[in-house]
Residue, then its C-alpha position, 0 to 999 in steps of 0.5 A: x613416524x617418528x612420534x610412532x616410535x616414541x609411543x608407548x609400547x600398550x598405545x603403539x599396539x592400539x594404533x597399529x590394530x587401528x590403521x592396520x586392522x580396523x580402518x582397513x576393515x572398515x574401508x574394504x567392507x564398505x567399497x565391497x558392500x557399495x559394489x555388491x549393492x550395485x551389481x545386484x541391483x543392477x542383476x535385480x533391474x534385469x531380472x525384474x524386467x526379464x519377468x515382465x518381458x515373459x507376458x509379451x509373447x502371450x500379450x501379442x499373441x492375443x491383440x495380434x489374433x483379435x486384429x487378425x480375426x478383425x481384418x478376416x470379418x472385414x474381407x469375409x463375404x457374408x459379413x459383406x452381404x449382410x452390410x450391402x444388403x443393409x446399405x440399400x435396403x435399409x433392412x436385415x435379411x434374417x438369411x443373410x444375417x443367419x449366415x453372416x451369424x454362422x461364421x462369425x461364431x465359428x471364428x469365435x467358437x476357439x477364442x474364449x477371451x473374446x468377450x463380445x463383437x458387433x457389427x454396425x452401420x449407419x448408426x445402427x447395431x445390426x448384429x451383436x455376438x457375446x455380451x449382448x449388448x441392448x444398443x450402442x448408445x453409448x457411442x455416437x456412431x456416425x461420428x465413430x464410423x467417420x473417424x474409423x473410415x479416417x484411419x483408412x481400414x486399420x484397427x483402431x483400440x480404444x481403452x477400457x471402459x464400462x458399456x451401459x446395457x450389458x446383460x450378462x450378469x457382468x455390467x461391471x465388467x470392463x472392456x478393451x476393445x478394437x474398431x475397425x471401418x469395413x469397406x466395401x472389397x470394390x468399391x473400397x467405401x464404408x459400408x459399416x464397422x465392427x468392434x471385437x471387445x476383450x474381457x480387461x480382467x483377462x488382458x491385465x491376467x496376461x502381464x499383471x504378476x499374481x505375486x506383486x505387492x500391494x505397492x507394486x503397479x501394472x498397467x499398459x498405456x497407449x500412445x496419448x499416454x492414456x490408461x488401456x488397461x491396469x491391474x488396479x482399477x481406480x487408474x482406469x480412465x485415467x492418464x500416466x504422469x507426464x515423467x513416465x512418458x517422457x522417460x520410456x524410450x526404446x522397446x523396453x527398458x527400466x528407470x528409478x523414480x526417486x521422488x515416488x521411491x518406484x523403480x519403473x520397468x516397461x516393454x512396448x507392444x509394437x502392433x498396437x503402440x501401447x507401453x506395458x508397465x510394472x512399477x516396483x517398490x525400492x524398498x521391496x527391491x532392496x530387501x534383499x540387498x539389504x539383507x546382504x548390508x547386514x551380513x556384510x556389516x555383521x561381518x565387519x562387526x564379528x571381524x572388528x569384534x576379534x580385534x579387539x578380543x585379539x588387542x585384549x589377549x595380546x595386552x594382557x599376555x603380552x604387553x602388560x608383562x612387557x610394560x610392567x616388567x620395563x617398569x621394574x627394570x627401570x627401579x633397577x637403577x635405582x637399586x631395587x632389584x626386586x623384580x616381580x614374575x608376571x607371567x607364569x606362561x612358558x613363552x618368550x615373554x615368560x622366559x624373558x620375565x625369567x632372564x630378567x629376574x635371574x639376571x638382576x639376581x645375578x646383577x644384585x648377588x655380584x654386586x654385593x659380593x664385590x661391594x664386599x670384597x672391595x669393603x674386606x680389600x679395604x679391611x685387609x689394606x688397611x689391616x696391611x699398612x697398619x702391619x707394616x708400620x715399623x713392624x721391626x720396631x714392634x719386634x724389638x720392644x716387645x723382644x727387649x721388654x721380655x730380656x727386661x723380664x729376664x733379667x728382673x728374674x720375671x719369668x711368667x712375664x716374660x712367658x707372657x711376651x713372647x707368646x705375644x710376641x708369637x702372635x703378633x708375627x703370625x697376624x702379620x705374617x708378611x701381609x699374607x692372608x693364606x698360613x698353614x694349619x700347624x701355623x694356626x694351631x702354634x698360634x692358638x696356643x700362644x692365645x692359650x698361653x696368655x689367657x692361661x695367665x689370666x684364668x689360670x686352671x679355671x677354664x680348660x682348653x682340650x685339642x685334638x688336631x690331626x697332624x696330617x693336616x699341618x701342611x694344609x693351606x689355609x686362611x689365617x686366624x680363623x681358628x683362633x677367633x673361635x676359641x676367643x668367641x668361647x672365652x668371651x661369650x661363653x666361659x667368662x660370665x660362668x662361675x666356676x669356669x668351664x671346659x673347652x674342646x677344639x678339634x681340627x679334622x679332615x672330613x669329606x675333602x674339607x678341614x673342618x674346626x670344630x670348637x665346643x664349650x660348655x659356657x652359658x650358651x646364646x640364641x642360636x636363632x638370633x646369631x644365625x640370622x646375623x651371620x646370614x645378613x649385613x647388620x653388624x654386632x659387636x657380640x659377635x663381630x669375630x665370628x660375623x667376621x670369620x664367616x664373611x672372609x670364608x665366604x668371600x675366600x672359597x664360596x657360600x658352600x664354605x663358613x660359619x655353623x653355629x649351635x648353641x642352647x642356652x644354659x648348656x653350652x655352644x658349638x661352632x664348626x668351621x669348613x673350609x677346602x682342604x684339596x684347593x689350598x693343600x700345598 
């Protein structure tokens, strides 16, 4: 179990389909197809020898009515006088004979499977009825007569056989016939015999089955376990196998000879002791069931074949996103958050596939922003403590180097440190990041101061600030960067100087600094792509710098628009919230 549930999610699918699915499967249909089998071969034994059994009732009817019509000849007083009067006189009186004659065919006249009967005595045929036979020399009769008169007046069968001298056209026909010794009615001694023969074709007509298969058998055998009579003709004369007497037991009755393939099926006719037989192929009893095999196993291939389709649908749309998705997550800690969509469905694993990419997005976005923001922390620590290192120091130099101007009667120098001065105060600003807007704009104006001292009217600085604004919050130097991106990059490397127009606005909620020049102009797409990226650029650090810090501050809705055309001049629009920070 536990191996199980360390398996991969693709092979735990598979052997789940397998113990729960197909070897289940495989199990049932077999148990189901081996009790079916059973049950109907077992119906099949049943029902084939219930067919058999259906020829009993006619079979007996006709050996009960020959042996009836032979005991009514025995007791019959013509057929007497006929045997007494041959018994003393050694003839046949034509009268008697004549009358003996008449009441035997009105016996017969009805029984149209009688086919022949004779009377005989002393060796001789004294009369023959039907087939007409020349003589009976096929029998040795006195020794016939003897061993009837053994059976003390029953009737005694013999099986088929051929008679030589028949002369109805048929010599090839054979016969069943019946004996039996007639006594004389007092004083009980042979006085002759008679035989009633029966047409075989017409017995073996009464249980043979028209729709039997070549391979099938019908016959009956007597009690010696001798051929009587047999659909097939080559088995007349002939003797059942030894096995088959053995195993006939009771009145009827089946049993499968494995060594022949057969099953043999049988029903005993009590008046005469014969056995009736019908043998049956297996593989003809079997068709049937093994139609049913296939269904059965056609079944469990149609059943094992949905399996797998069902496997296949679930692999493809359920655990191969699964498994490849657990693939990407594990490259998530190796910093790859680039995970891929491998589903467009709109199921549980198509929205799971889509929380996972949202979530590693967020993962990676806060990731970078904090990695950010602990880089800008660093920064602006750093930045701190650089303020902070004696800043009163730096005050009072820079303020005796301006008294030192004065008194040298340096006037624009000392101009010059005390717009330094300025914006040395304003950048550090108490180690606070957020100053006023007039703040920004005093300082913009020391910056202008100083660069004035260095291009004198070369370059010209024109503001337009909304003095509603003043008392707005905001981040420091963020304006003056902007315009010191116009002297550096824009108006230094133009010869003749140039102009530049800065604008502080209010516009939609938002301050918005717009600063414009007319200097040489940039790639605009290039500085673009900077600002959108990490890389860093020295030419455009500030602005990259700006940007970054706006961001980290009030959002990505919030920083650095840039435009600029080379050869005419640039634009940088800077927005930020007005209503969040207005004090």
């Amino acid at each position: 179990m536990k191996k199980l549930k360390n398996m991969g999610l693709a092979r735990k699918f598979s052997v789940t389909i397998l113990f729960s699915l197909i070897l289940p499967l495989v199990l049932l249909f077999s148990i189901m197809n081996s009790v079916i089998a059973s049950e109907f071969m077992e119906k099949q034994y049943e029902k084939e020898l219930e067919v058999l059994k259906q020829s009993k009732p006619s079979l007996e009817n006709v050996l009960e009515d020959t042996q009836t019509l032979s005991r009514n000849i025995v007791g019959n007083k013509e057929v007497q006088a006929l045997l007494e009067e041959y018994e003393k006189s050694g003839m046949v009186n034509e009268e008697t004979l004549s009358r003996a004659k008449i009441y035997i065919e009105e016996m017969i006249y009805m029984k149209r499977y009688i086919s022949s009967l004779s009377l005989f005595s002393k060796g001789k045929t004294l009369y023959q009825y039907g087939g007409y036979y020349k003589s009976e020399d096929i029998f040795d009769l006195p020794e016939l007569e003897k061993e009837l008169g053994e059976l003390d007046g029953k009737p005694m069968w013999d099986s088929a056989r051929m008679h030589r001298g028949y002369i109805a056209g048929k010599e090839n026909c054979p016969m069943v016939s019946v004996y039996r010794i007639i006594n004389h009615l007092y004083r009980l001694t042979p006085v002759g015999a008679e035989r009633i023969s029966i047409s075989e074709e017409y017995l073996c007509s009464l249980y043979a089955s028209a729709e039997s298969s070549e391979e099938d058998q019908s016959y009956i055998f007597d009690e010696d376990g001798r051929i009587v009579s047999a659909r097939e003709k080559e088995l007349l004369t002939g003797n059942v196998s030894e096995e088959i007497v053995e195993r006939v037991n009771g009145q009827d009755g089946y049993f499968v000879e494995e060594k022949h393939g057969q099953a043999v099926f049988y029903y005993k006719v009590p008046i005469t002791g014969w056995t009736v037989v019908r043998t049956k192929s297996m593989s003809v009893l079997q068709e049937q069931i093994r139609m049913i095999n296939n269904i059965i196993w056609m079944c469990l291939t149609l059943a094992i074949f949905f399996g797998f389709v069902f496997s296949i649908v679930q692999k493809r749309s359920v655990i191969d996103p699964v498994v490849r998705l657990a693939s990407d997550v594990e490259k998530v800690d190796e910093g790859n958050y680039d995970i891929k969509l491998h589903t467009g469905n709109q199921d549980e694993i198509g929205m799971l596939n889509q929380s996972v990419i949202q979530m590693t997005s967020r993962i990676r976005d806060l990731i970078e922003t904090v990695y950010k923001g602990q880089i800008h922390m660093r920064e602006a620590e750093i930045l701190s403590l650089q303020a902070q290192i004696n800043p009163h120091f730096l005050y009072n130099t820079l303020d005796t180097m301006r008294w030192i101007a004065i008194e040298h009667e340096e006037d624009l120098l000392a101009c010059q440190i005390e717009a330094l001065s300025s914006m040395f105060r304003h950048v550090l600003n108490n180690g606070k990041e957020v100053t006023t807007v007039e703040e920004e704009v005093a300082h913009l104006k020391n910056y202008l101061e100083v660069q004035h001292c260095r291009f004198g009217e070369k370059i010209q600085v024109e503001m337009n600030v909304d003095e509603q604004l003043y008392s707005c919050r905001v981040l420091k130097l963020i304006l003056q960067p902007l315009v010191e991106n116009s002297f550096v990059h824009g108006l230094e490397e133009k010869i003749g100087g140039g102009k530049i127009s800065v604008s502080v606005t209010g516009e939609k909620g938002a301050i918005v600094y717009r600063v414009t020049d007319n200097g040489v102009g940039v790639n605009a797409v290039k500085i673009r792509e900077i600002l959108r990226t990490e890389s860093q650029s020295g030419k455009i650090y500030a602005l990259k710098n700006v940007n970054d810090r706006i961001k980290l501050k009030y959002g990505e809705a919030y920083g650095v628009t840039f435009q600029s055309k080379v050869g005419e001049g640039t634009e940088v629009v800077v927005q930020i919230p007005r209503a969040l920070m207005e004090d």
